[in-house]
C-alpha positions in Angstrom: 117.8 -64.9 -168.4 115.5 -62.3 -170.0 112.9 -65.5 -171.5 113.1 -66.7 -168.4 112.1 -63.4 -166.6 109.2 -62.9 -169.1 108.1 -66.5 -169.4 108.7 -68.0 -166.4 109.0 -65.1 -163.9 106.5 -65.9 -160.8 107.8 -69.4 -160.7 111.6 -68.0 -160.7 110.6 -64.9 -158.2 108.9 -67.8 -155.8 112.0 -69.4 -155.4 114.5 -70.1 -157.7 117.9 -69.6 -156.3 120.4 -68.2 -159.2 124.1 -69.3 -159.1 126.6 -67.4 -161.8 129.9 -67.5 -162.6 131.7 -65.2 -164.8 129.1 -63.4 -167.5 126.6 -65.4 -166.4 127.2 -64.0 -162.6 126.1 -60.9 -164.3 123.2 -61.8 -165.8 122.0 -63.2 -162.6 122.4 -60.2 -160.7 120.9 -57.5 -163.2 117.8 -60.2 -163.5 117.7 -60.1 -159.8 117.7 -56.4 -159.8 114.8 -56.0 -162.6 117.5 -54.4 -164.7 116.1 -54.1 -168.6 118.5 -56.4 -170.9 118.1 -53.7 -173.5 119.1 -50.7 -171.3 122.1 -53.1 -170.3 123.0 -53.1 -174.1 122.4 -50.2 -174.7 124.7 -48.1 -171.7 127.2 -51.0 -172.6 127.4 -49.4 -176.1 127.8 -46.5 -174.6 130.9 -46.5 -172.7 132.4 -48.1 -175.2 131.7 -44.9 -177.4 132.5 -42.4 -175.2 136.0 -44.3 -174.1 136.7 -44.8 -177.7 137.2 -48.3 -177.3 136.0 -49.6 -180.4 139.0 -47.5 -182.1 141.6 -49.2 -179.4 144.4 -51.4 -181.3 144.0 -53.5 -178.2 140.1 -53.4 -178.3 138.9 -54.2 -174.6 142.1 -55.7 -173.6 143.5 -53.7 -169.8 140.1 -51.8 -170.2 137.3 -54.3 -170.0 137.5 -54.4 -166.3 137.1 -50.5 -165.7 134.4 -50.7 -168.2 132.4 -53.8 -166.5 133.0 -51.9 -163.0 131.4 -48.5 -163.9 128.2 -50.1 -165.9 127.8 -51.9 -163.2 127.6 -49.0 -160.9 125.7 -47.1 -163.3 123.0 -49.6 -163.7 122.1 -51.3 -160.2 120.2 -49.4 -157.9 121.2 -49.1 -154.7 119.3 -51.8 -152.9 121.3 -54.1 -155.7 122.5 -55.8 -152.6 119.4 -56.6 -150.7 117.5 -57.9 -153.8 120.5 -60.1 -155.0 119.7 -61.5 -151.5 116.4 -62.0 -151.4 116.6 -63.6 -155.0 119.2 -65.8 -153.2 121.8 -64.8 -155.9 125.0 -66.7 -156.0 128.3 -65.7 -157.5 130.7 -67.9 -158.2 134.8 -67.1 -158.3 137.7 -69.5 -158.2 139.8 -68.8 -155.5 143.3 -69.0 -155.7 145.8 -70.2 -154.9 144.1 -73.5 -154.1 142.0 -73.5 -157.8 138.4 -73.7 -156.1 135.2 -72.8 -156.9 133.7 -70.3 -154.1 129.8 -69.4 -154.2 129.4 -66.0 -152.3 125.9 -64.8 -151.4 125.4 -63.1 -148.3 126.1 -59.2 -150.2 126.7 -56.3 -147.6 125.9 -53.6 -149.7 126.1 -52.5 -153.3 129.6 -52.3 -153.8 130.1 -55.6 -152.2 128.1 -56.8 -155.2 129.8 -55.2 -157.7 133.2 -56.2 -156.2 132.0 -60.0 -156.1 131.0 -60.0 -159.4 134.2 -58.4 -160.9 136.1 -61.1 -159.2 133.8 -63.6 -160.7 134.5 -62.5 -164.5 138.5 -61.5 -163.9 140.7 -62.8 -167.0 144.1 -63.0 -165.8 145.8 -59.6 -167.7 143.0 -59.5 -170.2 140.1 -57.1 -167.7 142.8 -54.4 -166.2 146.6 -56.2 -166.8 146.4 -58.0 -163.3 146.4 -61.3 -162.7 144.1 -61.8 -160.3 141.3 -59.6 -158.7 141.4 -58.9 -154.8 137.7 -60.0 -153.7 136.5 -57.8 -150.7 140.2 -57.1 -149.7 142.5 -59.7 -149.4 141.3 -62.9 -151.0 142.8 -63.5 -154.4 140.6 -65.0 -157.4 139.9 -65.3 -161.3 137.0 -65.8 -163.3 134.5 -67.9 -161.6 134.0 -70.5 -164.9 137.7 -71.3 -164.7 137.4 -74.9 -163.7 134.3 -75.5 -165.6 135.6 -74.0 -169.0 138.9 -76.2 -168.9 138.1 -79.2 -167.0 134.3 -79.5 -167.6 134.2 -79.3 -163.2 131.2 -77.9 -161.3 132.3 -79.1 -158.0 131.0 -75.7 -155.9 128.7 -74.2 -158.8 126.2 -76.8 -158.4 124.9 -78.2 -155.7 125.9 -81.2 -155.1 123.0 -83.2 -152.8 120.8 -86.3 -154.7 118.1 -85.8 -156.3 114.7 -85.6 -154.5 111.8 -87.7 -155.2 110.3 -85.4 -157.8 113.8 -85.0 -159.5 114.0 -88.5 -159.9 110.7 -88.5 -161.7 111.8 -86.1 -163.8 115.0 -87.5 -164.2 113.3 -90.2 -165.6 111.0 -88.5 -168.0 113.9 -86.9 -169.4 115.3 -90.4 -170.2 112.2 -91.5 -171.7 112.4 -88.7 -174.3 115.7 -90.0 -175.4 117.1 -86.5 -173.8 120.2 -88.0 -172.4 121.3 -89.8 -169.0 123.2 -88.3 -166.3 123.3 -90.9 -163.4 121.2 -90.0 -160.4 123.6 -90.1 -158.5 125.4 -87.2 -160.0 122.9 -84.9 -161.2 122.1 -83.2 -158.1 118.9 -80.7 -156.8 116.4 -79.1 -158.9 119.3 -77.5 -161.5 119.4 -76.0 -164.9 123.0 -75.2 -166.0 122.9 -72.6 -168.5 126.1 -73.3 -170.7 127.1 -71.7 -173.8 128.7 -74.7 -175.4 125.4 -76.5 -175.7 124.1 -74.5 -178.0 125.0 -76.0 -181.3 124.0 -72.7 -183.5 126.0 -70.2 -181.0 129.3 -72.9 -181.6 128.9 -72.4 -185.3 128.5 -68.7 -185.2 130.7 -67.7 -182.4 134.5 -68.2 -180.6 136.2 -67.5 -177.6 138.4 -65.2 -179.5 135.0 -63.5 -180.9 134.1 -63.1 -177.1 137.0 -61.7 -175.9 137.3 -59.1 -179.3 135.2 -56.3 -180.1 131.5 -57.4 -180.9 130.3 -53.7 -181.2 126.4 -53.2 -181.2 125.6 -55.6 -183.8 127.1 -58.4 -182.4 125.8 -58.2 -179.1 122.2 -57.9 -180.5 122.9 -61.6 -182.5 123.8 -62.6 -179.3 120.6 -61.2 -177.8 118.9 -63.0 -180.4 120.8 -66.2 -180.8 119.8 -66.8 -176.8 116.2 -66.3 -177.4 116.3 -68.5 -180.1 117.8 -70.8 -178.7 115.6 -71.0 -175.4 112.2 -70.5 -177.5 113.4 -73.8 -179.3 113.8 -75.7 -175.8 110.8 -74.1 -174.2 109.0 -75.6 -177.5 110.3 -79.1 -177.1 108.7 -78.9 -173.4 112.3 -78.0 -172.1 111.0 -76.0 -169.5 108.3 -78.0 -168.1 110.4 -79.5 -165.1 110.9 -75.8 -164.1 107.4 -74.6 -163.9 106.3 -77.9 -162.6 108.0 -77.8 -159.7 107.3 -74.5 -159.1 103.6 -74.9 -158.9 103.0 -73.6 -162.7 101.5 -75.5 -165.6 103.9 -76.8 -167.5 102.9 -75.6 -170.4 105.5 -74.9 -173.0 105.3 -72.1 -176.0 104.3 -74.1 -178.6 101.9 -75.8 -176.7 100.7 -72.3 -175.7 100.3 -70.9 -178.9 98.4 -74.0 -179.7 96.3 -73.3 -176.9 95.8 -69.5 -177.7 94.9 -71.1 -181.3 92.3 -73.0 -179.2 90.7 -70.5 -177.5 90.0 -68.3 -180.5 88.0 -70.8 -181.9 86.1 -70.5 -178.5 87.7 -72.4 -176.3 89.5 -71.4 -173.4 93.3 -70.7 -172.4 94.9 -71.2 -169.5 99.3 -70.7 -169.9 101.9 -68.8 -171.1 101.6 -65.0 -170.9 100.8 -63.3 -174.6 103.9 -62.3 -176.3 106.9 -63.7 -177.7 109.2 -62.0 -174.8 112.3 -60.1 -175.6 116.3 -61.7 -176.6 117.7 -64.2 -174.2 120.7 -62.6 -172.3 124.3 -63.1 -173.6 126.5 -66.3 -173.0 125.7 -66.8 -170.2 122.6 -67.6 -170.6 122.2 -69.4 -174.0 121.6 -73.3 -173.9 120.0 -75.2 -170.6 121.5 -78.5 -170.0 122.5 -80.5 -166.8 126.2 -81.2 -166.7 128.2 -83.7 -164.4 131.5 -84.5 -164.8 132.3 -88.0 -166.9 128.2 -87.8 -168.1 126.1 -86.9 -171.1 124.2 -83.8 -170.1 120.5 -83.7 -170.1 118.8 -80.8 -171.4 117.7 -80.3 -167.5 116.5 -81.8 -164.2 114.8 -79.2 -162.4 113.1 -80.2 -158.8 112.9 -79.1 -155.4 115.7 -79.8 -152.9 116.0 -78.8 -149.6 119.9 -79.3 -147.9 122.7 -76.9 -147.1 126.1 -75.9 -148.4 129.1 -76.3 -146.6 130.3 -73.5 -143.9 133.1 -70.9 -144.9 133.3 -68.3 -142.0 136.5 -67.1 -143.9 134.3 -65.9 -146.8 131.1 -65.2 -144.9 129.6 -66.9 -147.6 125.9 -67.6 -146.9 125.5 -71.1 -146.1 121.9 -71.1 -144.8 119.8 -74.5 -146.3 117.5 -73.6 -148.7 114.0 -74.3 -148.2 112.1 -77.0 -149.6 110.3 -74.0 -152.2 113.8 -73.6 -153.8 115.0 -74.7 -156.6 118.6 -73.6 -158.7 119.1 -72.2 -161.3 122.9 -72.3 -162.6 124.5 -69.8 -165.2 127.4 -70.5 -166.0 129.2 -68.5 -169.2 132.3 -67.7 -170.7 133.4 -64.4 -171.1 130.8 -62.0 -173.3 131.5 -58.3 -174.6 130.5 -55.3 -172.4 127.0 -55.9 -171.7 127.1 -59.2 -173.1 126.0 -60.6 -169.9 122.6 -58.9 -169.5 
C-alpha cells in the first residue's frame, strides 16, 4: 500500500475503492487515514516493548488482539471513520456460522472502525483466546481471509460483475504479454488482488508460522522491504499500467520513468512518475498484485473501471451504494502479519 500511496496516489485518491481482509484490512484503512507506514512500525514496536511481549513464552499468542486494538486507537485520528468512507474502504470478515465473506463499509464512527477491523483479522484462540470476535454487538465472525486462505474463494471480496470494455482490453493485453489467462468471464471489475502467496521471494523467506511468531523489529522492516521490492519489480515490468491508465494517469511505469528522467537530463523533457524511489511496501497484505479466480491462473492484474452494485444486507448495514463509473478496486487481501505488519 505505501508504493502505491507514493507512486500512484492521485489516481488511488480519485477513486479507487480499497477492499481488505484480515492484515490487509489494516493496511487499507491506515492508507485511507494518511497514517505513516513507518510510524505504524514503529508504535507497533513499541507496545510490544512496553507489554514485554517479545520475552512472553507464548509470544503474541491471547495478546495480539489487545495489542492490534490499542495501536489502532492510538494511531487513527478521529475522523478515521469518515475518511475510510470517503476512500470507499471495505473490510472484509467471514461471518459465521454460515462461513461467508461480508464486506462492511458504511463506518459510524471511529470505534466502529476499529471494531470492524478486529473482526476482520480474529484467529480463532490465537488474538485474545476466543473463538470468534463479536462485530458491532451480536454478529459473530473470524478473520476475513478465511475462505480465501483455505479454499483459494473470493466470492464477497471481489466484485463479482464482468469486465467492462476497457477491462477487456486490458485483459487482453495482459494475455498478449504471456502474463496469464483468467477467463473473462470470471475476472470481474477493475481489480488488483494483493495476495501474499504470489510473491515468489516472500514464500522462500517467510511462513505462516513466521507470521503468527514474534518477528521483532527486524523482521517487520524485511517485510517492509520485501513488499517494496517486490512491487518496484511489477511496477518495472509495466504491472501498474492498467491502474494509472484507467485512472486518467500515464501509464508510465518506474523503469520507464527513470529512463525518462535519464532523458531529460540530456535535455529532453519528462513527463511521469514523481522523483524518488518511495518508501517499503506495507506488510502481507500488500506484497504481490495478481488477479485471482477460483479454478484459473491468476494474472498479475486487470484493473478498469466498473460501474454496478453489491448486493443489499440491511442486517449488516453494509453499504451497498453502486459505485460510480470513476471507481475502480483495489483488493488486499493478507494473511496474518506481526503487530504492525499490516501498515
Amino acid at each position: 500500500m505505501r508504493y502505491l500511496r507514493e507512486h500512484v496516489q492521485p489516481e488511488v485518491a480519485a477513486g479507487a475503492a480499497l477492499t481488505g481482509s484480515s492484515a490487509g484490512a489494516l493496511a487499507c484503512i491506515l492508507a485511507a487515514c494518511d497514517v505513516d507506514p513507518a510510524a505504524a512500525l514503529s508504535r507497533a514496536a513499541g507496545l510490544c516493548h512496553e507489554r514485554a511481549v517479545l520475552s512472553r513464552p507464548w509470544g503474541l499468542a491471547g495478546v495480539w488482539g489487545g495489542l492490534v486494538a490499542d495501536w489502532l486507537r492510538e494511531l487513527l485520528p478521529e475522523d478515521a471513520a469518515e475518511r475510510c468512507r470517503a476512500a470507499s474502504v471495505g473490510v472484509a470478515v467471514t461471518r459465521l456460522p454460515l462461513m461467508e465473506t461480508v464486506v462492511i463499509r458504511d463506518f459510524k464512527d471511529k470505534d466502529d472502525v476499529i471494531d470492524v477491523a478486529m473482526a476482520s483479522v480474529h484467529i480463532p484462540f490465537f488474538m485474545d483466546g476466543r473463538p470468534w470476535a463479536a462485530c458491532r454487538g451480536t454478529h459473530l465472525c473470524i478473520d476475513g481471509s478465511f475462505l480465501y486462505i483455505l479454499l483459494g474463494r473470493t466470492k464477497g471480496l471481489l466484485p463479482e460483475q464482468p469486465l467492462a470494455p476497457a477491462a477487456a482490453a486490458a485483459y487482453a493485453a495482459a494475455v498478449a504479454a504471456g502474463r496469464g489467462a483468467v477467463p473473462a468471464a470470471q475476472a470481474g471489475p477493475a481489480v488488483i488482488l494483493f495476495d501474499p502467496w504470489r510473491d515468489e521471494e516472500l514464500r522462500r523467506r517467510w511462513s505462516l508460522s513466521q507470521c503468527l511468531g514474534l518477528l521483532g523489529p527486524a523482521g517487520a522492516e524485511k517485510l517492509l522491504e520485501a513488499g517494496h521490492d517486490y512491487a518496484r519489480r511489477l511496477d518495472a515490468a509495466g504491472g501498474l499500467a492498467a491502474l494509472r491508465a484507467v485512472c486518467g494517469a500515464a501509464a508510465v511505469p518506474a523503469a520507464a520513468a527513470a529512463a525518462a528522467r535519464a532523458g531529460s537530463q540530456a535535455g529532453g523533457g519528462y513527463m511521469g512518475e514523481r522523483e524518488g524511489e518511495g518508501g517499503g511496501e506495507g506488510g502481507v497484505g500488500s506484497l504481490a498484485p495478481s488477479l485471482a479466480s477460483a479454478g484459473s491462473t491468476p494474472c498479475d492484474l486487470i484493473c478498469d473501471v466498473a460501474p454496478g452494485a453489491e448486493p443489499a444486507d440491511p442486517a449488516w448495514g453494509t453499504s451497498k451504494e453502486p459505485r460510480s463509473a470513476t471507481h475502480n478496486t483495489v483488493a488486499a487481501t493478507a494473511v496474518v502479519a506481526a503487530a504492525g505488519g499490516g501498515v
